[in-house]
HTML snippet that shows the backbone in 3Dmol.js (N, CA, C, O; Angstrom):
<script src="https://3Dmol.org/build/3Dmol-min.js"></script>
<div id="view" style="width:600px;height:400px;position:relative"></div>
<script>
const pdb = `
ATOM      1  N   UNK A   1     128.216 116.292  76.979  1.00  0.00           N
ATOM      2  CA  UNK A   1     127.502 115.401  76.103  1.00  0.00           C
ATOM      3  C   UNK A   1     126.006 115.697  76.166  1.00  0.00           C
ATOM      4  O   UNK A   1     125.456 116.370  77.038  1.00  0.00           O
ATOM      5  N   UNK A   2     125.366 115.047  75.024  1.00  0.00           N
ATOM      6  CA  UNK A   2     123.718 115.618  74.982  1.00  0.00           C
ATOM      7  C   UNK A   2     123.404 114.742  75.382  1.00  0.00           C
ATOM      8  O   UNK A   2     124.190 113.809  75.543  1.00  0.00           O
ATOM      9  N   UNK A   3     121.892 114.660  75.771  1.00  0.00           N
ATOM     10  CA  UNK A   3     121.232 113.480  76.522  1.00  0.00           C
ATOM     11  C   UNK A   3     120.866 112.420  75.260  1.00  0.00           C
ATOM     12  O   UNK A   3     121.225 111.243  75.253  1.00  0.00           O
ATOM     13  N   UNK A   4     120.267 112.917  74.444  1.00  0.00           N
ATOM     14  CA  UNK A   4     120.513 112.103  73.232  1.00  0.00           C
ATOM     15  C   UNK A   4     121.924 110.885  73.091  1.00  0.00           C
ATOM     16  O   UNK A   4     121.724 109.719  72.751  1.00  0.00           O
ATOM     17  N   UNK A   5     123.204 111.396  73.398  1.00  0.00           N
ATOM     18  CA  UNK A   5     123.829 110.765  73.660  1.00  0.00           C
ATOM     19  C   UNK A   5     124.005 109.421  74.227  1.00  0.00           C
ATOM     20  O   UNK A   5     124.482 108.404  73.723  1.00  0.00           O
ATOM     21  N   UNK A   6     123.439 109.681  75.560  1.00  0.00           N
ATOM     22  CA  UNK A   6     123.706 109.004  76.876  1.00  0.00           C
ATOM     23  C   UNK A   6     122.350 108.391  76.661  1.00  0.00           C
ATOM     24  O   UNK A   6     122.531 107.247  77.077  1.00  0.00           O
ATOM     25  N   UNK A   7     121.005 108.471  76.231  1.00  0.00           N
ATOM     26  CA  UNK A   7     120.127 107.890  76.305  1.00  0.00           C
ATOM     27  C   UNK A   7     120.449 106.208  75.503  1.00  0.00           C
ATOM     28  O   UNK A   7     120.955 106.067  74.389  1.00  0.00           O
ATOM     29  N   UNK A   8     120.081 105.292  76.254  1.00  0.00           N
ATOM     30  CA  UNK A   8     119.683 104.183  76.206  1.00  0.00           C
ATOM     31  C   UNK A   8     118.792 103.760  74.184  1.00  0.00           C
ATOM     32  O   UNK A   8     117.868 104.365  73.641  1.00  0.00           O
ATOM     33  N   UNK A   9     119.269 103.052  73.875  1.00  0.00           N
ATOM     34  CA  UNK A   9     118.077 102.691  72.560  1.00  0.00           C
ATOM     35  C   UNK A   9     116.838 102.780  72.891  1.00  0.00           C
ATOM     36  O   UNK A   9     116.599 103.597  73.781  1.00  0.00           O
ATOM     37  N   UNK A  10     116.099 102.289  72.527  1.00  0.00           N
ATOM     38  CA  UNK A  10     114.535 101.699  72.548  1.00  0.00           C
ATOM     39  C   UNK A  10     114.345 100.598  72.344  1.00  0.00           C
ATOM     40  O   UNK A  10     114.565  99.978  71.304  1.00  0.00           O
ATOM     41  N   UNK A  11     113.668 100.024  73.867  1.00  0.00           N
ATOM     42  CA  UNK A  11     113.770  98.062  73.234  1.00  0.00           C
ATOM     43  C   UNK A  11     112.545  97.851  73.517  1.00  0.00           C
ATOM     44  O   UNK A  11     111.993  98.114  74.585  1.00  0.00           O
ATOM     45  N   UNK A  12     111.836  97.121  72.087  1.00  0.00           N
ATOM     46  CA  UNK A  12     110.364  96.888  72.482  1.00  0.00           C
ATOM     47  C   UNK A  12     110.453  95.092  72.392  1.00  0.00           C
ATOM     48  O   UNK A  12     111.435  94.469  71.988  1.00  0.00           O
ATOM     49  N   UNK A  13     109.240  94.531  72.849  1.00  0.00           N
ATOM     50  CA  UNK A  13     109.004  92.766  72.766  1.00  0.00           C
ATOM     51  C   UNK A  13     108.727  92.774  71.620  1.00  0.00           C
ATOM     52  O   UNK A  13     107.834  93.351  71.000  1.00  0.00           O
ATOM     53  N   UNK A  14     110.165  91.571  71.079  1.00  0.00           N
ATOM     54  CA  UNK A  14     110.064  90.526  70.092  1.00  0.00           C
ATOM     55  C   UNK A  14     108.736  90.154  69.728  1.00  0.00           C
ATOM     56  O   UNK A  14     108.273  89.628  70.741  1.00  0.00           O
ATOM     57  N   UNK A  15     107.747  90.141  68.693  1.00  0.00           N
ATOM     58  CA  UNK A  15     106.154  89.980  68.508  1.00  0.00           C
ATOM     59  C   UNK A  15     106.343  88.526  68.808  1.00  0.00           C
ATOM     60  O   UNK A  15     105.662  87.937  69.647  1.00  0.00           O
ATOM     61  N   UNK A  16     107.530  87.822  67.917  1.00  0.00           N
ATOM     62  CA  UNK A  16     107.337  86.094  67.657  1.00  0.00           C
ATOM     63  C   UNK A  16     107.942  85.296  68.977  1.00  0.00           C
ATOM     64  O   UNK A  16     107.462  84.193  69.237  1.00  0.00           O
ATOM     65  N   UNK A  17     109.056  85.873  69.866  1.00  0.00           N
ATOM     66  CA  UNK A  17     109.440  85.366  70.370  1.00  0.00           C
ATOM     67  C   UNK A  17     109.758  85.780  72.109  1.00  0.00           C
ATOM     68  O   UNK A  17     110.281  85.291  73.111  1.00  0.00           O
ATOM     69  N   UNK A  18     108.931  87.216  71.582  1.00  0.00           N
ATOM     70  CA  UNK A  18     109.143  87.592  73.622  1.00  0.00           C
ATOM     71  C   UNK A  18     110.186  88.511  74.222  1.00  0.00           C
ATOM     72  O   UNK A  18     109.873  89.385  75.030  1.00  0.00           O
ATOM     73  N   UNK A  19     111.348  88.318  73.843  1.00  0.00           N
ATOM     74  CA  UNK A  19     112.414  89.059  73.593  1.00  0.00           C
ATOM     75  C   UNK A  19     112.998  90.166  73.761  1.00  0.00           C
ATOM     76  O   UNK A  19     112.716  90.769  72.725  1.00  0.00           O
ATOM     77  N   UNK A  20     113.591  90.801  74.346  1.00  0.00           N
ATOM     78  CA  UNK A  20     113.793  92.072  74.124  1.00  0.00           C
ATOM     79  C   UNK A  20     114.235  92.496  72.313  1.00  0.00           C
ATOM     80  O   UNK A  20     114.618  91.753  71.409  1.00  0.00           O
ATOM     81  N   UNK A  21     114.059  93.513  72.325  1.00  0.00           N
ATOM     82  CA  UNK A  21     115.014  94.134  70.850  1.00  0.00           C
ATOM     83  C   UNK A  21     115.201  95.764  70.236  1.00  0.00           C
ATOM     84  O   UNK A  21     114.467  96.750  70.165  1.00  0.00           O
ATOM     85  N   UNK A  22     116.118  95.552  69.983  1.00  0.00           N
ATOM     86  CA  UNK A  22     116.712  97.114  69.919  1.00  0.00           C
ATOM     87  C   UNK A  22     115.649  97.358  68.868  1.00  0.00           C
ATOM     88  O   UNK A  22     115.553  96.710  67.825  1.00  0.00           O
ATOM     89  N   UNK A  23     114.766  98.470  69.283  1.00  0.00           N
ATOM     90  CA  UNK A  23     113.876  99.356  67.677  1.00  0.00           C
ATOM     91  C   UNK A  23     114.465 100.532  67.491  1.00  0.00           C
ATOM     92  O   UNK A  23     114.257 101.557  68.141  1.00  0.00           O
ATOM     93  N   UNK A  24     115.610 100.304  66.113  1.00  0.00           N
ATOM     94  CA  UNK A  24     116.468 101.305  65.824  1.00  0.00           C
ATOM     95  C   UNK A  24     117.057 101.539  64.625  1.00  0.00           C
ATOM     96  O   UNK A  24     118.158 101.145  65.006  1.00  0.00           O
ATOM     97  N   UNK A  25     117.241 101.829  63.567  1.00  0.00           N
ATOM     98  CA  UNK A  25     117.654 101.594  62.548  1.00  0.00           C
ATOM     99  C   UNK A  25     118.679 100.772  61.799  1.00  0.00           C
ATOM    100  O   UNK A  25     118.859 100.434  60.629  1.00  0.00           O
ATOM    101  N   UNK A  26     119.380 100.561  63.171  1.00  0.00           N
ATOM    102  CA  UNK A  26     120.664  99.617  62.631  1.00  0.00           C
ATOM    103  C   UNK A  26     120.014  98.143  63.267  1.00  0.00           C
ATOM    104  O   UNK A  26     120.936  97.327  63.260  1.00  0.00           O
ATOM    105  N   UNK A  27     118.812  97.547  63.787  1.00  0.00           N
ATOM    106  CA  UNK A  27     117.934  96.706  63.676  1.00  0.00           C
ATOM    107  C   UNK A  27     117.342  96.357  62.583  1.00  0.00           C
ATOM    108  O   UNK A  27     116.122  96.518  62.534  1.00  0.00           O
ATOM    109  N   UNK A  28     118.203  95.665  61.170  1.00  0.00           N
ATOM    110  CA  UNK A  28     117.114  95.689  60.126  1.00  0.00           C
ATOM    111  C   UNK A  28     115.905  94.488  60.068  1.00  0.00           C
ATOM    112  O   UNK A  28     115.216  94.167  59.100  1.00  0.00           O
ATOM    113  N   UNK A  29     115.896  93.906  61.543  1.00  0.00           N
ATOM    114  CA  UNK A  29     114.356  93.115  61.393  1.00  0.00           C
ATOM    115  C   UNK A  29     113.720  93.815  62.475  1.00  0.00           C
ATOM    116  O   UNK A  29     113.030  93.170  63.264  1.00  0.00           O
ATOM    117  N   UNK A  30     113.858  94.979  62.604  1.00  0.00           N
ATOM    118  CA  UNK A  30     112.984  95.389  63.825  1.00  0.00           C
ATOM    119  C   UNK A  30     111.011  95.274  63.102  1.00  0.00           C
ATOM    120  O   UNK A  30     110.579  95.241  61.949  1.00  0.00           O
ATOM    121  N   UNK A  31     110.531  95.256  64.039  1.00  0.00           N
ATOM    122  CA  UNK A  31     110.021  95.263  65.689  1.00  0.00           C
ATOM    123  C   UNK A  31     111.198  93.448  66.096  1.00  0.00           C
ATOM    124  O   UNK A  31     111.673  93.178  67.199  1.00  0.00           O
ATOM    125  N   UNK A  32     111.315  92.701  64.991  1.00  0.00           N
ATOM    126  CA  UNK A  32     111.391  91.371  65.623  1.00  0.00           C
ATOM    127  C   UNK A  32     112.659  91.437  66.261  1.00  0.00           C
ATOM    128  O   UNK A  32     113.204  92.509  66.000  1.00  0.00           O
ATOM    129  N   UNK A  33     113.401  90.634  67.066  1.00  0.00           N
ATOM    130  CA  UNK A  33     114.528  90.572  67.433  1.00  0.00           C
ATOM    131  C   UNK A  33     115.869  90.388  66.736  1.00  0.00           C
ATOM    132  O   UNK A  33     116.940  90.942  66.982  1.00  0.00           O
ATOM    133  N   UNK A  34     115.513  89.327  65.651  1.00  0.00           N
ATOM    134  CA  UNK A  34     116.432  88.624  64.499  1.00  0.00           C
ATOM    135  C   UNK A  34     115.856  88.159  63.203  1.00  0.00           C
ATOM    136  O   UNK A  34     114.633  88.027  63.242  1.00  0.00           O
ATOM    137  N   UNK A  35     116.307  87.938  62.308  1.00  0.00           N
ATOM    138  CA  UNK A  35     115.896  87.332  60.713  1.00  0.00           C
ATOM    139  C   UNK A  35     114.932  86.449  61.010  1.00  0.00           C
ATOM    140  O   UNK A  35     113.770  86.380  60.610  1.00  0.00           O
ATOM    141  N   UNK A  36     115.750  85.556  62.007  1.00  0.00           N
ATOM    142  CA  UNK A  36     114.989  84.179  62.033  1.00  0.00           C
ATOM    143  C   UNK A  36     113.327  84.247  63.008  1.00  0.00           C
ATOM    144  O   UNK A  36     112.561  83.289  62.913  1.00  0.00           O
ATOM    145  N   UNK A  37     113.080  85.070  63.601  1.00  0.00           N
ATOM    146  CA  UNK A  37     111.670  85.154  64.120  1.00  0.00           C
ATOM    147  C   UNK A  37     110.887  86.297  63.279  1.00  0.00           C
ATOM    148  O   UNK A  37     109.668  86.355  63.439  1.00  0.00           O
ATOM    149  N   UNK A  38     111.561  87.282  62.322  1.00  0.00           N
ATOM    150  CA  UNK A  38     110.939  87.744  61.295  1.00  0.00           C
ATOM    151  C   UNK A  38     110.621  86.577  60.146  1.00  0.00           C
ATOM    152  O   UNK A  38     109.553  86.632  59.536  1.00  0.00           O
ATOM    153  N   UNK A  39     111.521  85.590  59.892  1.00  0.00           N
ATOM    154  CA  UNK A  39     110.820  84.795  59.256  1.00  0.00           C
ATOM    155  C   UNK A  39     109.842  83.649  59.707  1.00  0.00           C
ATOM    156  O   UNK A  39     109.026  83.133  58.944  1.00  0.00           O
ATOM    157  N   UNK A  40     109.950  83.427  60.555  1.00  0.00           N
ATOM    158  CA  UNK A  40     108.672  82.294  61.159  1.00  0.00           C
ATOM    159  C   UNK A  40     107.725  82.944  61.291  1.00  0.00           C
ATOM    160  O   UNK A  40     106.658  82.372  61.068  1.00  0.00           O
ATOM    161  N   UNK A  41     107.683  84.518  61.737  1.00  0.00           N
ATOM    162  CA  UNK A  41     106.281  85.048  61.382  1.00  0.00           C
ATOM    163  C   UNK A  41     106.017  84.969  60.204  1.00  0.00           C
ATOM    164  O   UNK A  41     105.271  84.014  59.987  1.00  0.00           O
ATOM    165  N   UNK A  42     106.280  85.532  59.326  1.00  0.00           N
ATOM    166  CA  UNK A  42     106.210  85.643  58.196  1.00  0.00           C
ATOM    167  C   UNK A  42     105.716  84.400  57.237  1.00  0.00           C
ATOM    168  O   UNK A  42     104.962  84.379  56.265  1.00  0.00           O
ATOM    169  N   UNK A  43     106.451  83.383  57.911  1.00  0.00           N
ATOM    170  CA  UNK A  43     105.766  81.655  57.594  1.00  0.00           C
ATOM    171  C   UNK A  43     104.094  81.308  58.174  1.00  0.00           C
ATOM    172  O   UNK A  43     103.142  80.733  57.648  1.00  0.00           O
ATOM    173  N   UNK A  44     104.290  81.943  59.459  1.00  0.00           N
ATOM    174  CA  UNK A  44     102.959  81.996  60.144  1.00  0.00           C
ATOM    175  C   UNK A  44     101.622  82.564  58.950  1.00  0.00           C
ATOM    176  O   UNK A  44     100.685  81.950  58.438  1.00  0.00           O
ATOM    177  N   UNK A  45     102.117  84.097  58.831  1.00  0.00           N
ATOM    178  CA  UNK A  45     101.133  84.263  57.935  1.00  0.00           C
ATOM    179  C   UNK A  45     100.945  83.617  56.309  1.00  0.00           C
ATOM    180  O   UNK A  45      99.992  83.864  55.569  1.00  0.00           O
ATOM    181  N   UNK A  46     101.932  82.873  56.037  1.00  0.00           N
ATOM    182  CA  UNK A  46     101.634  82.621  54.645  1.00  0.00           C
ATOM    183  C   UNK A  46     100.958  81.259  54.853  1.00  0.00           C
ATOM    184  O   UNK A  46     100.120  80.897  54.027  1.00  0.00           O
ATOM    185  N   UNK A  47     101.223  80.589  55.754  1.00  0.00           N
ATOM    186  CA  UNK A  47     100.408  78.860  56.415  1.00  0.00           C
ATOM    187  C   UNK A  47      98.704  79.255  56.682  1.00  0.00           C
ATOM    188  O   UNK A  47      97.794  78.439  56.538  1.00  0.00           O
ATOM    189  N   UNK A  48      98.561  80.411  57.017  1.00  0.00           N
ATOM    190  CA  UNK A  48      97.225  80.523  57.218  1.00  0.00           C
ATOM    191  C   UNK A  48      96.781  80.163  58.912  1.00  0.00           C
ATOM    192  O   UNK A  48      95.739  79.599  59.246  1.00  0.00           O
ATOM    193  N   UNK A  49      98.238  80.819  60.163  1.00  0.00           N
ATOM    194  CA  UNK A  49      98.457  80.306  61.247  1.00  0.00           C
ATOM    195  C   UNK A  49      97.337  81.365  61.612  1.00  0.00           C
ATOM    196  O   UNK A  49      96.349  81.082  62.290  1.00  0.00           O
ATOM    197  N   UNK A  50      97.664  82.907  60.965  1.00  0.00           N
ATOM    198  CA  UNK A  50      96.969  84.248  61.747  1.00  0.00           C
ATOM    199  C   UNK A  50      95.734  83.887  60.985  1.00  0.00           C
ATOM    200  O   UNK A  50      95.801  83.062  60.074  1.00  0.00           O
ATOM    201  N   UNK A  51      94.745  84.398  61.275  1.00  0.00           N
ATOM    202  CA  UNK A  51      93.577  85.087  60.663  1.00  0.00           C
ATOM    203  C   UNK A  51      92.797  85.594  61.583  1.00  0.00           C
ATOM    204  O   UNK A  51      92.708  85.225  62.754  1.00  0.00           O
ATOM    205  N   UNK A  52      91.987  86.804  60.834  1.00  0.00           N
ATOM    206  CA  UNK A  52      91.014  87.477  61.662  1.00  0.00           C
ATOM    207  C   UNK A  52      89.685  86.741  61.469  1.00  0.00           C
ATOM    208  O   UNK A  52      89.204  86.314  60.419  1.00  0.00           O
ATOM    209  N   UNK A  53      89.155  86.682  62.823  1.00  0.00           N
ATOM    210  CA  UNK A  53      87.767  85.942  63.314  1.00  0.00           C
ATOM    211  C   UNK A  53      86.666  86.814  62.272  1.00  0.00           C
ATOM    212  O   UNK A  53      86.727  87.935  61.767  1.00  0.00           O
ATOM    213  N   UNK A  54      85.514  85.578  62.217  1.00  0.00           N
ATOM    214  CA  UNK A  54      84.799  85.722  61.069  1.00  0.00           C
ATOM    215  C   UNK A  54      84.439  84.772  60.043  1.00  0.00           C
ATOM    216  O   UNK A  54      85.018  83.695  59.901  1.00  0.00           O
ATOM    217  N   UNK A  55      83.708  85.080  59.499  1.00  0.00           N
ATOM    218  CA  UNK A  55      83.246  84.563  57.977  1.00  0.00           C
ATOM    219  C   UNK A  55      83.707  85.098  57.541  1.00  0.00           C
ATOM    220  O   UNK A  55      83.993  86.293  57.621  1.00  0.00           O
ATOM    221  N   UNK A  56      84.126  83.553  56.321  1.00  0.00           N
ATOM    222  CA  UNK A  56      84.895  84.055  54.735  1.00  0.00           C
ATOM    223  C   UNK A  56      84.034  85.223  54.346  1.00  0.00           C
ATOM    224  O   UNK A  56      83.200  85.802  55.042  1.00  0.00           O
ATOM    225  N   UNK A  57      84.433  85.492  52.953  1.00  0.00           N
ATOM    226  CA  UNK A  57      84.304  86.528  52.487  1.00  0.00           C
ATOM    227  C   UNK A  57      84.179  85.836  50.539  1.00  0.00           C
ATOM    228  O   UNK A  57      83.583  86.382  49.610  1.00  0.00           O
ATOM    229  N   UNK A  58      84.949  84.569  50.515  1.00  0.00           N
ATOM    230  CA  UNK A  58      85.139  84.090  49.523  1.00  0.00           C
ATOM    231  C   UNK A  58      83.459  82.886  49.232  1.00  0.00           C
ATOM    232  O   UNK A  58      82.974  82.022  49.961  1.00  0.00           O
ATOM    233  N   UNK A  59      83.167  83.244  48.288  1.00  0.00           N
ATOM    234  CA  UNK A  59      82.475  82.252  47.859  1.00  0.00           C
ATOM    235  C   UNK A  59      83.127  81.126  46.836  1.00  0.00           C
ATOM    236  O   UNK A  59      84.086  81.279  46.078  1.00  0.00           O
ATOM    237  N   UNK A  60      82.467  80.169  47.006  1.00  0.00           N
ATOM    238  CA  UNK A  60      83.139  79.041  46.203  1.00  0.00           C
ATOM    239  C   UNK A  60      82.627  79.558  45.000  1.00  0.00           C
ATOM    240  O   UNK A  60      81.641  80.292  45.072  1.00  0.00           O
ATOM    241  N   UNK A  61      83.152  79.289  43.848  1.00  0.00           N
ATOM    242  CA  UNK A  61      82.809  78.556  42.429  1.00  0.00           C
ATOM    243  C   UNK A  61      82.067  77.739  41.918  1.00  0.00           C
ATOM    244  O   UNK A  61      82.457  76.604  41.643  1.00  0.00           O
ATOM    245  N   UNK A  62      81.018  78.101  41.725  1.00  0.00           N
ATOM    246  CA  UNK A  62      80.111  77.189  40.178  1.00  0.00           C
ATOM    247  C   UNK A  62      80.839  75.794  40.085  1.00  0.00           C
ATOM    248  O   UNK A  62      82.046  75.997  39.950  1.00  0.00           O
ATOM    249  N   UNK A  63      80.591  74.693  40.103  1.00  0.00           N
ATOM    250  CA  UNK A  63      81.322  73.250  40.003  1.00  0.00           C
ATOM    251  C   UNK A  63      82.665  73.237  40.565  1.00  0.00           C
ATOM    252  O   UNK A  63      82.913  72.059  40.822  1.00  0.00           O
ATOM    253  N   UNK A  64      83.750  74.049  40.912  1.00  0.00           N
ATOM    254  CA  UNK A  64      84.681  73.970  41.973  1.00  0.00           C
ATOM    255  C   UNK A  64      84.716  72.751  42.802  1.00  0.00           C
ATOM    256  O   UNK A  64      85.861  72.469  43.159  1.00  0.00           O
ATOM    257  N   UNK A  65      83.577  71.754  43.312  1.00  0.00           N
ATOM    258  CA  UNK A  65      83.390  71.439  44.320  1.00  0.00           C
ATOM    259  C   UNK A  65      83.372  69.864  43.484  1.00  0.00           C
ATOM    260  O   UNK A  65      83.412  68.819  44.133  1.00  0.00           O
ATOM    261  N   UNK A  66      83.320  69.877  42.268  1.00  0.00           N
ATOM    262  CA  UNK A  66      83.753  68.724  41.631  1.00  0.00           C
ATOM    263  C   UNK A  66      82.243  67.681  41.108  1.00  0.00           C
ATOM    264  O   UNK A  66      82.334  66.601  40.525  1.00  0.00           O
ATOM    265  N   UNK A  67      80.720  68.484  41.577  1.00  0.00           N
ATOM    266  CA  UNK A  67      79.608  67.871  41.333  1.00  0.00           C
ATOM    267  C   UNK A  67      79.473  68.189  39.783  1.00  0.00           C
ATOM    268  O   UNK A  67      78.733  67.442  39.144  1.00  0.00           O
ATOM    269  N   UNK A  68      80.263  69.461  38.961  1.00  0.00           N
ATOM    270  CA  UNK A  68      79.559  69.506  38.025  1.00  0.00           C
ATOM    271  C   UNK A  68      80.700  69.810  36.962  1.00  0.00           C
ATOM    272  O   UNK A  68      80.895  70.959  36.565  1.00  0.00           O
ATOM    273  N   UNK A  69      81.249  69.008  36.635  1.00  0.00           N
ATOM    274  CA  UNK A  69      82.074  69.004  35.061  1.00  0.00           C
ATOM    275  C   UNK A  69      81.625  69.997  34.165  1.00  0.00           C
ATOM    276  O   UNK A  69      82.306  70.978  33.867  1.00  0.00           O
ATOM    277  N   UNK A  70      80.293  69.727  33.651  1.00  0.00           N
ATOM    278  CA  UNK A  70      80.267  70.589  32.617  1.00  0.00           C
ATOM    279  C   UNK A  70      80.034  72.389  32.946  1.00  0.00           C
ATOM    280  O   UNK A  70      80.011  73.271  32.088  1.00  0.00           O
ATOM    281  N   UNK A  71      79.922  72.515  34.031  1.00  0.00           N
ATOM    282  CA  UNK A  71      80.351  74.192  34.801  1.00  0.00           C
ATOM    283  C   UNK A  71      81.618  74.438  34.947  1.00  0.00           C
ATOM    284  O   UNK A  71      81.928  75.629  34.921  1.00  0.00           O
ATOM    285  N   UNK A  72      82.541  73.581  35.110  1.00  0.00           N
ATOM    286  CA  UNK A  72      83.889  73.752  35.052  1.00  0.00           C
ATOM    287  C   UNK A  72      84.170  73.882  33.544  1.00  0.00           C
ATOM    288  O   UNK A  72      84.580  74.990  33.200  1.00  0.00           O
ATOM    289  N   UNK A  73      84.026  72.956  32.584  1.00  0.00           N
ATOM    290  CA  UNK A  73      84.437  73.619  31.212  1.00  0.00           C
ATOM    291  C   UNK A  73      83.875  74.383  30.377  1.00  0.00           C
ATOM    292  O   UNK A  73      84.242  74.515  29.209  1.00  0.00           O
ATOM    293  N   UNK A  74      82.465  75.240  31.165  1.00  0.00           N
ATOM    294  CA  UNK A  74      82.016  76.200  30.472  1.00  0.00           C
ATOM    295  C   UNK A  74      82.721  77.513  31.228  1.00  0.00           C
ATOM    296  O   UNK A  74      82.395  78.662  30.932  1.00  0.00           O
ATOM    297  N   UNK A  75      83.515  77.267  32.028  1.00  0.00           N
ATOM    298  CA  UNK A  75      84.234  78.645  32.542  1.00  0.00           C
ATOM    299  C   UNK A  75      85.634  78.418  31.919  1.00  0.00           C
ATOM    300  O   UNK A  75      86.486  79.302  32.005  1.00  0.00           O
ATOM    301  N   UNK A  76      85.795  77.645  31.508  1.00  0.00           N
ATOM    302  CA  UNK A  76      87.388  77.498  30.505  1.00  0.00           C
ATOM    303  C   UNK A  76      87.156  78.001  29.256  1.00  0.00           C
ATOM    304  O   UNK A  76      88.116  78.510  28.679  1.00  0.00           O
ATOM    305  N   UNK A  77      85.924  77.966  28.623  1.00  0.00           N
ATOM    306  CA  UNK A  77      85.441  78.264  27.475  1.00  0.00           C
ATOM    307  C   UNK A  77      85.448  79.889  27.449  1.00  0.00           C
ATOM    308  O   UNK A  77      85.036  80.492  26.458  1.00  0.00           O
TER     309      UNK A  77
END
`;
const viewer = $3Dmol.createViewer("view");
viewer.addModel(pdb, "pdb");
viewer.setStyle({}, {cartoon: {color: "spectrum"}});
viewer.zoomTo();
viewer.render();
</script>
């Protein structure tokens, strides 16, 4: 037999949950362990749990902020 064979998978830590987990192709949530901690990450980032440190990047909007009506319907216009 080849060593390929006999060699062991590759198990790296679960990101969400710690875990061991096979990183292998027949793993289809790899790096994660299972569906279900690929999806709570995945919830993580859409909640706004991750972010990178820093200042926005976004500036507010012209009346956005609700002081000025008529800046809001001159950008609808």
């Amino acid at each position: 037999m080849s060593d390929a064979a006999n060699a062991r998978p590759k198990q790296v830590r679960c990101p969400q949950c710690g875990g061991l987990s096979v990183y292998s192709t027949q793993n289809l949530s790899r790096p994660f362990c299972s569906e279900r901690c690929k999806l709570l990450d995945l919830g993580a980032w859409a909640t706004d749990q991750y972010a990178v440190p820093g200042s926005s990047l976004e500036t507010p909007m012209a009346g956005s902020d609700g002081n000025s009506p008529a800046a809001d319907k001159q950008l609808l216009q």
